[in-house]
C-alpha positions in Angstrom: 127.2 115.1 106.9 123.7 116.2 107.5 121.0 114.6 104.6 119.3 116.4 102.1 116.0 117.2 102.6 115.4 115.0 99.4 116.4 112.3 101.0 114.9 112.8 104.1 111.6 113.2 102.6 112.4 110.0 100.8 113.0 108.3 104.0 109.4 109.6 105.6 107.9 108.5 102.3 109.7 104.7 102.9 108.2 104.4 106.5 105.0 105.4 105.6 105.1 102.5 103.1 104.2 104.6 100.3 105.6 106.5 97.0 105.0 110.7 96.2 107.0 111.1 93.3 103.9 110.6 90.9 101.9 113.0 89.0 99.8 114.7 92.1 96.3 115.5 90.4 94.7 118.3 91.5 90.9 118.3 90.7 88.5 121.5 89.9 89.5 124.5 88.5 92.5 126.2 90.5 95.6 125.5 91.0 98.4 123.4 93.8 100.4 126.4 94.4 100.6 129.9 94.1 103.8 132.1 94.4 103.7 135.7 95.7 107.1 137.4 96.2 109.4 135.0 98.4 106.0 133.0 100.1 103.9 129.6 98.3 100.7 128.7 99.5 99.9 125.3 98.8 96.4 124.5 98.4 94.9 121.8 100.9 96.1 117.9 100.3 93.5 115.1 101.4 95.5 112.1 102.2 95.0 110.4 98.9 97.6 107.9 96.9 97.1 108.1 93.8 93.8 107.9 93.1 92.8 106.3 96.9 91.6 108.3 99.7 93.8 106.2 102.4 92.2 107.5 105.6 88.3 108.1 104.9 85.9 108.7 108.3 85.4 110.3 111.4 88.6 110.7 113.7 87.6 109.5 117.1 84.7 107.1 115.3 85.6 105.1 112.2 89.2 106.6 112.6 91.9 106.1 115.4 93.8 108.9 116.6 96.7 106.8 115.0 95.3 106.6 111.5 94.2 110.4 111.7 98.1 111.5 112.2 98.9 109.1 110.0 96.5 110.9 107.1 97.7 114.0 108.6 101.5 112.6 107.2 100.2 111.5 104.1 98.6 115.3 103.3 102.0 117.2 104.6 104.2 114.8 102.3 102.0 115.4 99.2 101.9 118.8 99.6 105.5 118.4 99.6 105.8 116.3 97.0 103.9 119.3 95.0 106.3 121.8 96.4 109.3 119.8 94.9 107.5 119.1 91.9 106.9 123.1 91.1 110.0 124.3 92.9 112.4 121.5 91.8 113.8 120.3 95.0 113.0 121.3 98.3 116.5 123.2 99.3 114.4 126.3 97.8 112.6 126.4 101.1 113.4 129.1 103.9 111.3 128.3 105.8 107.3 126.6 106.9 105.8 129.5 108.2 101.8 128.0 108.6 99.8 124.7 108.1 96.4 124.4 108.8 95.0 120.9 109.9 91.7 120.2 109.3 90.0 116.8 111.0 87.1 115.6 110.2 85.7 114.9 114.0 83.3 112.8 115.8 80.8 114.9 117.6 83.0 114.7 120.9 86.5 114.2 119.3 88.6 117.3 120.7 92.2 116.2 119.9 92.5 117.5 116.9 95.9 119.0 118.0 97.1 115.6 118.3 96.3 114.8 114.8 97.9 118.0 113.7 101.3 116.3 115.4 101.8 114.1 112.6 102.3 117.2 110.0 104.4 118.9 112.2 106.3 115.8 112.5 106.6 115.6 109.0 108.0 119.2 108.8 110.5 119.0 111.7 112.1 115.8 110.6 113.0 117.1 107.2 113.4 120.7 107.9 114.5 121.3 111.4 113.9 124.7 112.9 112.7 125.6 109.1 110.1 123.1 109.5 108.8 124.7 112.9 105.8 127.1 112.0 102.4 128.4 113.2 99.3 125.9 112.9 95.8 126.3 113.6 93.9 122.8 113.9 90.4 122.9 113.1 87.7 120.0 113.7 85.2 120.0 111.2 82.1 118.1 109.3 83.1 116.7 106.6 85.8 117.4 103.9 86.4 116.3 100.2 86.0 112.6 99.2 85.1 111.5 102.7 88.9 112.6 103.9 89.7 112.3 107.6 92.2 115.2 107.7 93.2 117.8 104.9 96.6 119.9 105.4 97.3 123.5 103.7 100.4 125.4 104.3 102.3 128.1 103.5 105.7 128.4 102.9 109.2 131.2 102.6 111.4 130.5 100.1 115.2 131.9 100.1 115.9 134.7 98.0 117.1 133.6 94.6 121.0 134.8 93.9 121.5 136.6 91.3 124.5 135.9 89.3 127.6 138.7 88.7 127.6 140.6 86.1 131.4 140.2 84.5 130.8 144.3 83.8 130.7 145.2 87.4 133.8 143.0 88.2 136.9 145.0 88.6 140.3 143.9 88.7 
């Protein structure tokens, strides 16, 4: 029997060595995640635990390739941990349609791609084909607390079954 997404998310979260079943605070004034019809966008994730940045720096200076995937992993499991927090569980998902990656680069880092990997990791191995999507990966200065990657997404939900009406059952 295939596992549930829950507990394939719970099995990323083990490896990474870390827990995303917490509040998630979201700082500022908006909010996580915003529904319109069947899509969610989730606002971007830094790869913060709690209240700790976990991967702060340059990728391709102070920060590894390595350690930038693996803030790229921490972002995409929050933002799922948000998702599942606001959705319930994440069997609601259709389907990822788009992340964006941004990497906070060294003047000649260009592998931002490579970073991007580790989210797109993170959505294959608990979606599947539902986790393949569309991603732009973006090197940029600087991002919010020092962050060496921040991940935003959006995502299709399936359509919600309504239930029969007893009325329109006929014998």
């Amino acid at each position: 029997m295939d596992q549930s997404r829950k507990a394939l998310f719970e099995g990323i979260a083990q490896a990474l060595g870390h827990r995303f079943d917490g509040e998630m605070r979201i700082g500022g004034n908006y909010v996580p995640t915003v529904q319109h019809g069947d899509e969610v966008y989730i606002s971007g994730q830094i790869p913060r635990i709690d209240n700790t940045v976990m991967v702060v720096g340059r990728v391709g200076a102070e920060v590894s390739l390595e350690q930038g995937r693996l803030a790229a992993k921490i972002c995409t499991m929050r933002a799922l941990a948000i998702l599942t927090q606001q959705l319930g569980d994440l069997e609601r998902i259709h389907k990822v349609l788009r992340i964006n990656v941004y990497v906070r680069s060294a003047e000649d880092f260009t592998q931002q791609s490579e970073v991007a990997d580790g989210a797109s990791e993170v959505l294959y191995g608990i979606f599947a084909e539902a986790g393949v999507h569309t991603r732009t990966s973006v090197g940029v200065y600087q991002l919010p607390k020092g962050a060496a990657v921040e991940v935003d997404m959006i995502v299709a939900l399936k359509p919600l079954v309504a239930p029969l009406d007893e009325d329109s059952i006929s014998d």
